[in-house]
CHARMM-style PDB file with segment names, atoms N, HN, CA, C and O in Angstrom:
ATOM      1  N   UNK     1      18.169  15.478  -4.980  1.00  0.00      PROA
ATOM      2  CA  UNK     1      18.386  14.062  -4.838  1.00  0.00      PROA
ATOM      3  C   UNK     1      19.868  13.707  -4.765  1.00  0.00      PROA
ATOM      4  O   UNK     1      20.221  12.567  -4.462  1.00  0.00      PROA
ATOM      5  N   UNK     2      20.881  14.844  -5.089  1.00  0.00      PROA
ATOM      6  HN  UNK     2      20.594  15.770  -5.335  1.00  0.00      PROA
ATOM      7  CA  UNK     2      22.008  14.657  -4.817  1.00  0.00      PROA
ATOM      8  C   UNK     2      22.618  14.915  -3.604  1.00  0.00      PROA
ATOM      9  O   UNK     2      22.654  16.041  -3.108  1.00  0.00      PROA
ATOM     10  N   UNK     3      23.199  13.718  -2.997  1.00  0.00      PROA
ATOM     11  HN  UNK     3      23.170  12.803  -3.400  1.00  0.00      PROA
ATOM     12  CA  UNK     3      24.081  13.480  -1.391  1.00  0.00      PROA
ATOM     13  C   UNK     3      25.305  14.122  -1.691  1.00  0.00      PROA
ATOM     14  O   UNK     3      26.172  13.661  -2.433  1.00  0.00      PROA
ATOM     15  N   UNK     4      25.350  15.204  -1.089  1.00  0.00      PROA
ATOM     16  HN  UNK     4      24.646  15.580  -0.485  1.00  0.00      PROA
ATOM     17  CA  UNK     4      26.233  16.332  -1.231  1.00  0.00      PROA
ATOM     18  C   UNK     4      27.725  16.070  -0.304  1.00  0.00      PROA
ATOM     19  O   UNK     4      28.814  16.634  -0.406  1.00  0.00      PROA
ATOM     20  N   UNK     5      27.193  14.807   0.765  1.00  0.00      PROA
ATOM     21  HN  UNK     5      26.308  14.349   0.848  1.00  0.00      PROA
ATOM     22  CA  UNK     5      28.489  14.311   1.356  1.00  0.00      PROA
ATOM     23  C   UNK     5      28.297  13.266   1.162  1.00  0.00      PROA
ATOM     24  O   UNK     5      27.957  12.577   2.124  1.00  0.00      PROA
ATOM     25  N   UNK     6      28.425  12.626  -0.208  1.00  0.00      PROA
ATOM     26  HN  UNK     6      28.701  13.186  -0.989  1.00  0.00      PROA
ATOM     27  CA  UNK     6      28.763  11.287  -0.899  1.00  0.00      PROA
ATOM     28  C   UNK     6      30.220  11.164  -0.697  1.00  0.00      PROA
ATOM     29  O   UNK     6      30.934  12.125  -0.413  1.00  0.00      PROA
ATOM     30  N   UNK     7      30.742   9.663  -0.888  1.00  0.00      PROA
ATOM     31  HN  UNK     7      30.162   8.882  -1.118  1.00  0.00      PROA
ATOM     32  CA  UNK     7      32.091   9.842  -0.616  1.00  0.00      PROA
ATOM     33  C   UNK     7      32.726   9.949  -1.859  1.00  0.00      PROA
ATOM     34  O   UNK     7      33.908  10.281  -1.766  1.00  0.00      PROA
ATOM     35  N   UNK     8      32.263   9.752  -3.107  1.00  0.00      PROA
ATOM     36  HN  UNK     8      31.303   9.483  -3.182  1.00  0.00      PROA
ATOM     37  CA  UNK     8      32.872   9.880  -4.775  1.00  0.00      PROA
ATOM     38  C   UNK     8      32.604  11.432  -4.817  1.00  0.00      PROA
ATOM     39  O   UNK     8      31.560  11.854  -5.316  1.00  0.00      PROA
ATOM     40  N   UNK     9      33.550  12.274  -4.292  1.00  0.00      PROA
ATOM     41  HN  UNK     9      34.398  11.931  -3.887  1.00  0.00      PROA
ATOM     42  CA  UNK     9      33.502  13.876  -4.349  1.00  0.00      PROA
ATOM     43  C   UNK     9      34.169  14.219  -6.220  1.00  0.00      PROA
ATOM     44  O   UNK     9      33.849  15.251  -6.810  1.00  0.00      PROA
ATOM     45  N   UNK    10      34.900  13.357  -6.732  1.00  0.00      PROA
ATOM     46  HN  UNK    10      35.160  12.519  -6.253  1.00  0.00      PROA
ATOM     47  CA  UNK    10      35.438  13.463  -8.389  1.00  0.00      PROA
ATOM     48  C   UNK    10      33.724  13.494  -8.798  1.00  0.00      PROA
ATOM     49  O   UNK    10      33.058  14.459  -9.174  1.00  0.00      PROA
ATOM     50  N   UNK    11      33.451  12.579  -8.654  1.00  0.00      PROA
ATOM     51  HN  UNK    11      33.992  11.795  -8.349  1.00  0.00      PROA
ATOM     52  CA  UNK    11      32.106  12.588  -9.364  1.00  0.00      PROA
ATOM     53  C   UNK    11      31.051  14.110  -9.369  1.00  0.00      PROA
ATOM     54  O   UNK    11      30.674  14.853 -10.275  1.00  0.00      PROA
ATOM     55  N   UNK    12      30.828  14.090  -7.826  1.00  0.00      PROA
ATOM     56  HN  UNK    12      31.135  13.486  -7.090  1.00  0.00      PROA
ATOM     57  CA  UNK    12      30.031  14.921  -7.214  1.00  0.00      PROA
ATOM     58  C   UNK    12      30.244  16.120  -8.310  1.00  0.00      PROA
ATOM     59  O   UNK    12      29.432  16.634  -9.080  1.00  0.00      PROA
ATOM     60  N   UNK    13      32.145  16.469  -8.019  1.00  0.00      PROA
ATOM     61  HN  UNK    13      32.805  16.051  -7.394  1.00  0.00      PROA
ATOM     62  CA  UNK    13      32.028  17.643  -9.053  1.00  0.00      PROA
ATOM     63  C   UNK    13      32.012  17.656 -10.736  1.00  0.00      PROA
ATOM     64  O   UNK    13      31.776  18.542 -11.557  1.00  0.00      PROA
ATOM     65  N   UNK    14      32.419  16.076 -10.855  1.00  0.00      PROA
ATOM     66  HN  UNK    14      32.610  15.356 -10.188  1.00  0.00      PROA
ATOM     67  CA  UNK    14      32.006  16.875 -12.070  1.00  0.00      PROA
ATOM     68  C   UNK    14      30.208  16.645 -12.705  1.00  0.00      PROA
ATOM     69  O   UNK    14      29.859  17.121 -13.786  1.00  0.00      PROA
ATOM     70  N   UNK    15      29.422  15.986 -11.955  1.00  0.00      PROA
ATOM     71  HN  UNK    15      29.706  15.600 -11.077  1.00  0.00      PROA
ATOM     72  CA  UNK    15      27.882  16.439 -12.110  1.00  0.00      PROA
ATOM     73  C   UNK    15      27.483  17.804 -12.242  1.00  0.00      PROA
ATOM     74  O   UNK    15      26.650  18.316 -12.989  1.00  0.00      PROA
ATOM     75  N   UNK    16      28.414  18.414 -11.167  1.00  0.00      PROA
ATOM     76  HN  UNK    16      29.090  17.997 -10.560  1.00  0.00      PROA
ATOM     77  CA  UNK    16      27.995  19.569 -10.599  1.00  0.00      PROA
ATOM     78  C   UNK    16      28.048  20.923 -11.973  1.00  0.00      PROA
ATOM     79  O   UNK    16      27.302  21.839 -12.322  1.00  0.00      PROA
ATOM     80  N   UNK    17      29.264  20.419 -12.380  1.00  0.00      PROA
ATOM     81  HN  UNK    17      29.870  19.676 -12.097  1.00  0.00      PROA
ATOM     82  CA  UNK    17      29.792  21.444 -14.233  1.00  0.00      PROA
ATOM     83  C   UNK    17      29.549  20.527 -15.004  1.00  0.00      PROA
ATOM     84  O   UNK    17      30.523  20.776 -15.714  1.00  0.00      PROA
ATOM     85  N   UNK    18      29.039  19.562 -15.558  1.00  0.00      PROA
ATOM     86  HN  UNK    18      28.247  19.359 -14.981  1.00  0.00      PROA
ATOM     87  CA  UNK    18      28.659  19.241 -17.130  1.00  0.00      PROA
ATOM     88  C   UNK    18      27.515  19.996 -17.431  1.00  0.00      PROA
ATOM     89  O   UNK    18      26.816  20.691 -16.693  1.00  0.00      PROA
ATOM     90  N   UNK    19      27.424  19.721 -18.785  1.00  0.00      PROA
ATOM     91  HN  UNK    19      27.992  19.157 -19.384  1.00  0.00      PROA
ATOM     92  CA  UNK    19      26.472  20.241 -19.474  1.00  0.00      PROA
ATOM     93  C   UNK    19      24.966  19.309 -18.764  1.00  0.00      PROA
ATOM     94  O   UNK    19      24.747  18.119 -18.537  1.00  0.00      PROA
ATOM     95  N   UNK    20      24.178  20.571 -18.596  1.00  0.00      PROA
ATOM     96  HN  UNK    20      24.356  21.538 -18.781  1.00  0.00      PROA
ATOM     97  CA  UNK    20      22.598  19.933 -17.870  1.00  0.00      PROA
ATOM     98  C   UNK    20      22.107  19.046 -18.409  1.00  0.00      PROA
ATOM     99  O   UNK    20      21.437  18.293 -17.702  1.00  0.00      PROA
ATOM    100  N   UNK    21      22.251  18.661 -20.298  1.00  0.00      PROA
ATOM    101  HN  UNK    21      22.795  19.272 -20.872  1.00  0.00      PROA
ATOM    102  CA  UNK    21      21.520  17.502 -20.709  1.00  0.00      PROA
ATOM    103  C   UNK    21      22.333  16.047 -20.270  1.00  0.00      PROA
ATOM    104  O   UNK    21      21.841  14.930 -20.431  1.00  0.00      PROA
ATOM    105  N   UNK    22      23.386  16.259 -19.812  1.00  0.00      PROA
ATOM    106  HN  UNK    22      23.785  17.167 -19.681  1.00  0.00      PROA
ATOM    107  CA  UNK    22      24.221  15.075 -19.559  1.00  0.00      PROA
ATOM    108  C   UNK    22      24.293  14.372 -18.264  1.00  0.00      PROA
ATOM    109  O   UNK    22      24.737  13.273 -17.932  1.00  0.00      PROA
ATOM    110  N   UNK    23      23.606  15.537 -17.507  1.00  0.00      PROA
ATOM    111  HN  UNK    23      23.245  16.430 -17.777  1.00  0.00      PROA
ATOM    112  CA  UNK    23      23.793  15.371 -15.802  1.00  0.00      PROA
ATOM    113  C   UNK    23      23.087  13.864 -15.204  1.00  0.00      PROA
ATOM    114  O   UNK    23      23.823  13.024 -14.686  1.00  0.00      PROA
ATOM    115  N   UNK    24      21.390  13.604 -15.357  1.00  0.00      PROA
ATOM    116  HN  UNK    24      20.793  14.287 -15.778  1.00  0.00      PROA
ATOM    117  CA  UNK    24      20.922  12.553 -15.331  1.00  0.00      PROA
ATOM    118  C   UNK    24      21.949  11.216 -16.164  1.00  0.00      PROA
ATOM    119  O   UNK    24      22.304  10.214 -15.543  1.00  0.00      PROA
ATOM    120  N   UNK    25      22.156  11.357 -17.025  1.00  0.00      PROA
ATOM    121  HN  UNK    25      21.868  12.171 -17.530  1.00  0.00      PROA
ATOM    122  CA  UNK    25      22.983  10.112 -17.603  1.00  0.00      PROA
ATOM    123  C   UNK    25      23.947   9.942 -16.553  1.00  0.00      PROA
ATOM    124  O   UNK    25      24.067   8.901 -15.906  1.00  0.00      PROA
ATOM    125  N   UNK    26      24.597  10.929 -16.403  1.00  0.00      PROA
ATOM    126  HN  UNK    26      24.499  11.774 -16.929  1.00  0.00      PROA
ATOM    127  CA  UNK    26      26.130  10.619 -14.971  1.00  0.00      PROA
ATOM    128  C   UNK    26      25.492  10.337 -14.024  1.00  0.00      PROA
ATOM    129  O   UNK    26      25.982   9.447 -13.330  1.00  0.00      PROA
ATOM    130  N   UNK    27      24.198  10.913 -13.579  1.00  0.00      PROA
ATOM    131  HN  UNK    27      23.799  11.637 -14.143  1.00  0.00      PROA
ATOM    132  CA  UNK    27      23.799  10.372 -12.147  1.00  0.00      PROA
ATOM    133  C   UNK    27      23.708   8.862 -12.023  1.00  0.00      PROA
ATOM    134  O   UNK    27      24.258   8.174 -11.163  1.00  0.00      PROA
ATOM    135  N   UNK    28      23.040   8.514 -12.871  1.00  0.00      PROA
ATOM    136  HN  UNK    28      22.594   9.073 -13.569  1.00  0.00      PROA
ATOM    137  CA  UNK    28      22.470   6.966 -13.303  1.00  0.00      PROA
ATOM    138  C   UNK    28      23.695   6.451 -13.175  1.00  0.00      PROA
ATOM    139  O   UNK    28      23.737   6.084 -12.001  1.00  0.00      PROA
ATOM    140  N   UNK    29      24.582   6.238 -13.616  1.00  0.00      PROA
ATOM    141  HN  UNK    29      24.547   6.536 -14.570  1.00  0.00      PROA
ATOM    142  CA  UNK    29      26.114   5.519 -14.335  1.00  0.00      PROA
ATOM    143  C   UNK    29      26.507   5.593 -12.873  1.00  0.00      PROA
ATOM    144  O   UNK    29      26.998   4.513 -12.543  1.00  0.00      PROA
ATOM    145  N   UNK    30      26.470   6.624 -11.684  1.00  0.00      PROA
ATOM    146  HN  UNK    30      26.071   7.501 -11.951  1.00  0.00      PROA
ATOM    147  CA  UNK    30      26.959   6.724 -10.835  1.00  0.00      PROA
ATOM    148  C   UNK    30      26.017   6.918  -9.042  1.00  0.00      PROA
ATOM    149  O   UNK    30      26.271   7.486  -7.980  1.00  0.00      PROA
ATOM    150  N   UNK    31      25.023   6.168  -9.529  1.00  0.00      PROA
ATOM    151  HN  UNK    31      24.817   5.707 -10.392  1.00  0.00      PROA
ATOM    152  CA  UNK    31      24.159   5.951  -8.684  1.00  0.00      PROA
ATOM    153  C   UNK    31      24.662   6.288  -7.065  1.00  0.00      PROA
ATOM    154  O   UNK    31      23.901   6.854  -6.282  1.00  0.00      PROA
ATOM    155  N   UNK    32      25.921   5.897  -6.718  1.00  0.00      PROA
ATOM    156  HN  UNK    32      26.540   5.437  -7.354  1.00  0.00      PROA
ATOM    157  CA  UNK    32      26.106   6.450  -5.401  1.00  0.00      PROA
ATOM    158  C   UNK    32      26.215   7.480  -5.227  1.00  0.00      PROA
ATOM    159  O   UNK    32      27.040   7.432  -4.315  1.00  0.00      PROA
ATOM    160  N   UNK    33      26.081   8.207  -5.337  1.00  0.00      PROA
ATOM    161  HN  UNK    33      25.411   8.247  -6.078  1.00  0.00      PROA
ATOM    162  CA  UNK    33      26.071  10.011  -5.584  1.00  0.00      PROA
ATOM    163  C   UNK    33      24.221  10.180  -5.209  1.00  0.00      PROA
ATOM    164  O   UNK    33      23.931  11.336  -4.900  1.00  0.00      PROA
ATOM    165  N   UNK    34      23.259   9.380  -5.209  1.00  0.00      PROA
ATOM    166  HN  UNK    34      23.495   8.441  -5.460  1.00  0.00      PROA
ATOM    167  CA  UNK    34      21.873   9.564  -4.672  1.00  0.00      PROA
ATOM    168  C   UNK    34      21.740   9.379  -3.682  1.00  0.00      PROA
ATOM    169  O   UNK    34      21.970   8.292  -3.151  1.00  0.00      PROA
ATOM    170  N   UNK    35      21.260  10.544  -3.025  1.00  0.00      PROA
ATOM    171  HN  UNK    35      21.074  11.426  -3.456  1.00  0.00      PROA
ATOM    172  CA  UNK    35      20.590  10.315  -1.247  1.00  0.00      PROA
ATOM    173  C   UNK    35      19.750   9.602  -0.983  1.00  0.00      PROA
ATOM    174  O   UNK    35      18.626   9.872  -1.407  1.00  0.00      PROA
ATOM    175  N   UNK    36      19.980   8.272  -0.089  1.00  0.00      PROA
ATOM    176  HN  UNK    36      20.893   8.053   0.255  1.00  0.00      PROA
ATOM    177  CA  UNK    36      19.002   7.405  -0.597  1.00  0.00      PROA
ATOM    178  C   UNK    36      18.785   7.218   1.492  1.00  0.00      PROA
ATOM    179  O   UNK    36      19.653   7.472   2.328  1.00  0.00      PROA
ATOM    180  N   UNK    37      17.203   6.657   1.776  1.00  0.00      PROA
ATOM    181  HN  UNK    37      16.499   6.451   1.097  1.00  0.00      PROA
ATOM    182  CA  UNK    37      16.555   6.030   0.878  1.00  0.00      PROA
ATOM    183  C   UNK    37      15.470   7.438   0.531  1.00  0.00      PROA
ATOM    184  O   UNK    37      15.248   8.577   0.941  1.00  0.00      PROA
ATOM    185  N   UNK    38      15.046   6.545  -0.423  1.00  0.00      PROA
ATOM    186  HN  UNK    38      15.227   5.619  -0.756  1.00  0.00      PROA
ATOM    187  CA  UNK    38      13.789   6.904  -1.633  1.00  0.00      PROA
ATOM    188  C   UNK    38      12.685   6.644  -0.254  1.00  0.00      PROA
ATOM    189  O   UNK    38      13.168   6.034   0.700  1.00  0.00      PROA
ATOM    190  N   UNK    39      11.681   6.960  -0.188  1.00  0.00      PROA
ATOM    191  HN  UNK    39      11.289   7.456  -0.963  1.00  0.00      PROA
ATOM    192  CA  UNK    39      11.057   6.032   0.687  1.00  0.00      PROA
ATOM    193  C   UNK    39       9.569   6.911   0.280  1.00  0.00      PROA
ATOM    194  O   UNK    39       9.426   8.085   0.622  1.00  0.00      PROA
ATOM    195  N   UNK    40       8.503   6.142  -0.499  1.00  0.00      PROA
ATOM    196  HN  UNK    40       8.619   5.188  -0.776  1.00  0.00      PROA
ATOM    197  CA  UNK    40       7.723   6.393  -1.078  1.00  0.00      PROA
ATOM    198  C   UNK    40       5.968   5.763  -0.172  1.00  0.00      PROA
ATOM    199  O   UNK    40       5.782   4.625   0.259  1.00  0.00      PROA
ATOM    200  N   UNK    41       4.886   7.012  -0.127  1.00  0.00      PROA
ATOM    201  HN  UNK    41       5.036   7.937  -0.477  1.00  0.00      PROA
ATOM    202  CA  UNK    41       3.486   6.475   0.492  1.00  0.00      PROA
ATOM    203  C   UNK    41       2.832   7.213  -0.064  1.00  0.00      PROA
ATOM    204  O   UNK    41       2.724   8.412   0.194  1.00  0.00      PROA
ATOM    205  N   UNK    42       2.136   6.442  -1.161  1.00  0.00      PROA
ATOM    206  HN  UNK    42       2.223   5.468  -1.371  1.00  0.00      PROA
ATOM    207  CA  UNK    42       1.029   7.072  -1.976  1.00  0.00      PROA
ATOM    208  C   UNK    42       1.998   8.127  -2.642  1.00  0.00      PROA
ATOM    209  O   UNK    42       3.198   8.106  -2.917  1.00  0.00      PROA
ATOM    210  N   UNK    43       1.131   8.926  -2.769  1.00  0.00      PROA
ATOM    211  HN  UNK    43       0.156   8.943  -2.546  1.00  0.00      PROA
ATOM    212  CA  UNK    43       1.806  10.334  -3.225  1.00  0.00      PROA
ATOM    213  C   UNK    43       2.707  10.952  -2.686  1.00  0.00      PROA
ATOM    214  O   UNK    43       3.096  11.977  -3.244  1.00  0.00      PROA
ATOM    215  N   UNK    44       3.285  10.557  -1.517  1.00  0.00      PROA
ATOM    216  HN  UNK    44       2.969   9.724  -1.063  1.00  0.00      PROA
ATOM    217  CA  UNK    44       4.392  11.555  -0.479  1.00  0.00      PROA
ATOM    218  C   UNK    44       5.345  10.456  -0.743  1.00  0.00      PROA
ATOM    219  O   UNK    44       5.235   9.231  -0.790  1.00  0.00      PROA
ATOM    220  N   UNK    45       6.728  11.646  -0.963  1.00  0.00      PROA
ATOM    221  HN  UNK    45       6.818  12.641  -0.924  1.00  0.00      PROA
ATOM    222  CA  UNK    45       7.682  10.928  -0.672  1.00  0.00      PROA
ATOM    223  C   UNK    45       8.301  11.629   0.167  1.00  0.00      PROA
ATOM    224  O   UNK    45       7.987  12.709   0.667  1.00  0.00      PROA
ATOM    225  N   UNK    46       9.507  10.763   0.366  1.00  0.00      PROA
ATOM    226  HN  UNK    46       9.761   9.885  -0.039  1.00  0.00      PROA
ATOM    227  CA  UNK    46      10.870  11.614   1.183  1.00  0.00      PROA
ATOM    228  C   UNK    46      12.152  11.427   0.517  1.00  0.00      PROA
ATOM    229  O   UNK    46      12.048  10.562  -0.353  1.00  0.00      PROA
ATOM    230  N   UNK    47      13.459  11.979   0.616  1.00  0.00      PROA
ATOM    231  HN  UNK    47      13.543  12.682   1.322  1.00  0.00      PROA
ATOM    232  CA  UNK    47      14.576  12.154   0.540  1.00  0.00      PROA
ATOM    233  C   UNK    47      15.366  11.810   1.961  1.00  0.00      PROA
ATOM    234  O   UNK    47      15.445  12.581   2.917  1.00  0.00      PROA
ATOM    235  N   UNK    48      16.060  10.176   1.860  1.00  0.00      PROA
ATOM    236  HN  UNK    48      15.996   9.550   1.083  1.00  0.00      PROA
ATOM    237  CA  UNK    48      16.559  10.557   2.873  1.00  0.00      PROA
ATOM    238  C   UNK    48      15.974   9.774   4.518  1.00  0.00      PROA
ATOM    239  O   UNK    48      14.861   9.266   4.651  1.00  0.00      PROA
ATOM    240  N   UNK    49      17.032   9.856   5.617  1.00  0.00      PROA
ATOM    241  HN  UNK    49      17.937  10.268   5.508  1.00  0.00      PROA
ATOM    242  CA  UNK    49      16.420   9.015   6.855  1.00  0.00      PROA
ATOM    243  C   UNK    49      15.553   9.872   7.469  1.00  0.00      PROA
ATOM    244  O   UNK    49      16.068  10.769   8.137  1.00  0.00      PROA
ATOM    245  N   UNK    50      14.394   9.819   7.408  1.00  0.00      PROA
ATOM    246  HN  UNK    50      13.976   9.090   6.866  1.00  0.00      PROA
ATOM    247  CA  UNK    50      13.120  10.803   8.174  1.00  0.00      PROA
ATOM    248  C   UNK    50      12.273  10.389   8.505  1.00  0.00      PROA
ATOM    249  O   UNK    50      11.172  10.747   8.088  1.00  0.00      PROA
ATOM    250  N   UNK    51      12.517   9.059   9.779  1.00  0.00      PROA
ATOM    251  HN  UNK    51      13.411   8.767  10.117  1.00  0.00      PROA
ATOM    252  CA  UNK    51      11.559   8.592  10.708  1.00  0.00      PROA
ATOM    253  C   UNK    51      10.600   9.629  11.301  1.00  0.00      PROA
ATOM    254  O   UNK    51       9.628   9.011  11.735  1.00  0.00      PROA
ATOM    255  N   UNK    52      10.493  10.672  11.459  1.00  0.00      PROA
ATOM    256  HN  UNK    52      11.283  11.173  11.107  1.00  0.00      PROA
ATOM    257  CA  UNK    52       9.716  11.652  11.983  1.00  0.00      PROA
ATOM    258  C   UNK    52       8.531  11.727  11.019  1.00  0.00      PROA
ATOM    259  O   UNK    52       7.331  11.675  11.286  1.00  0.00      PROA
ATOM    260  N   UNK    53       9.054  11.841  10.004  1.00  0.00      PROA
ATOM    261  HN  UNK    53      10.029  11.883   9.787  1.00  0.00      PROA
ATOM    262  CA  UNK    53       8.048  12.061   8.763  1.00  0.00      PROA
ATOM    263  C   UNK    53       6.926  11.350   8.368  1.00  0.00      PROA
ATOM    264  O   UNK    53       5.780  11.700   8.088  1.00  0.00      PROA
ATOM    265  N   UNK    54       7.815   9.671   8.425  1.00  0.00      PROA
ATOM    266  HN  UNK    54       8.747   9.387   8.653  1.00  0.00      PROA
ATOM    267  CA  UNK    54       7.246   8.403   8.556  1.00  0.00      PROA
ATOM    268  C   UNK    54       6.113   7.720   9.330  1.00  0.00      PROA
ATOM    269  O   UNK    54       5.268   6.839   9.174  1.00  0.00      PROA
ATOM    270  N   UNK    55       6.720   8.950  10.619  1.00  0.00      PROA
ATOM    271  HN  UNK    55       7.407   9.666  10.746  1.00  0.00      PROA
ATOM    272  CA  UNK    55       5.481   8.204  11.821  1.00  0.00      PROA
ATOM    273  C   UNK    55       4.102   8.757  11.772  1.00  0.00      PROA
ATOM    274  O   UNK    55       3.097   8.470  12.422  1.00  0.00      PROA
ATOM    275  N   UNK    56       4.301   9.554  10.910  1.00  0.00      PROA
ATOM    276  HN  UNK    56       5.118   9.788  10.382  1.00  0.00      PROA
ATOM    277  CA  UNK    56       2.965  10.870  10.579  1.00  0.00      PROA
ATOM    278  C   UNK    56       1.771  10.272   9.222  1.00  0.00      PROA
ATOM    279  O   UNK    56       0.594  10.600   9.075  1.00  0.00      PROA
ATOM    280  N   UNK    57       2.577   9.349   8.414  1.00  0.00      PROA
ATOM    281  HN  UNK    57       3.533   9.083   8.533  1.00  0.00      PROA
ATOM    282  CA  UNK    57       1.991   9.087   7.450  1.00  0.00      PROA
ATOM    283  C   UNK    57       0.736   8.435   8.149  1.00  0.00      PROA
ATOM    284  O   UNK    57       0.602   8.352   9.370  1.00  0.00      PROA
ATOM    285  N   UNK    58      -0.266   7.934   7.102  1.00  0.00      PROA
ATOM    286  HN  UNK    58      -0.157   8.001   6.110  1.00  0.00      PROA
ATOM    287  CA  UNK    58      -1.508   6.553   7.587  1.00  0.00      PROA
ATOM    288  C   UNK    58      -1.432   6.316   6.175  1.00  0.00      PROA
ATOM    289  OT1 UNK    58      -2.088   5.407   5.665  1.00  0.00      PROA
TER     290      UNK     58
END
């Protein structure tokens, strides 16, 4: 769920080395760092722009 060419690259790295219980808290605090969109149907989701994916759903 992390946008690996976000433009807050300080951030990016330091998500990347904190300690794992801390990582979600920084993500949150720093929400632009998520590949967005979310884009949710029923049970399927996606990560991300994936009109292809989209056109497949019912």
């Amino acid at each position: 769920m992390i946008d690996p060419d976000a433009k807050d690259k300080d951030t990016l790295a330091l998500i990347k080395y904190i300690a794992d219980e801390d990582k979600l808290e920084k993500i949150l605090e720093n929400q632009q760092v998520i590949k967005t969109p979310i884009v949710r149907n029923g049970k399927l989701s996606t990560i991300g722009y994936q009109p292809d994916v989209w056109k497949k759903w019912e």
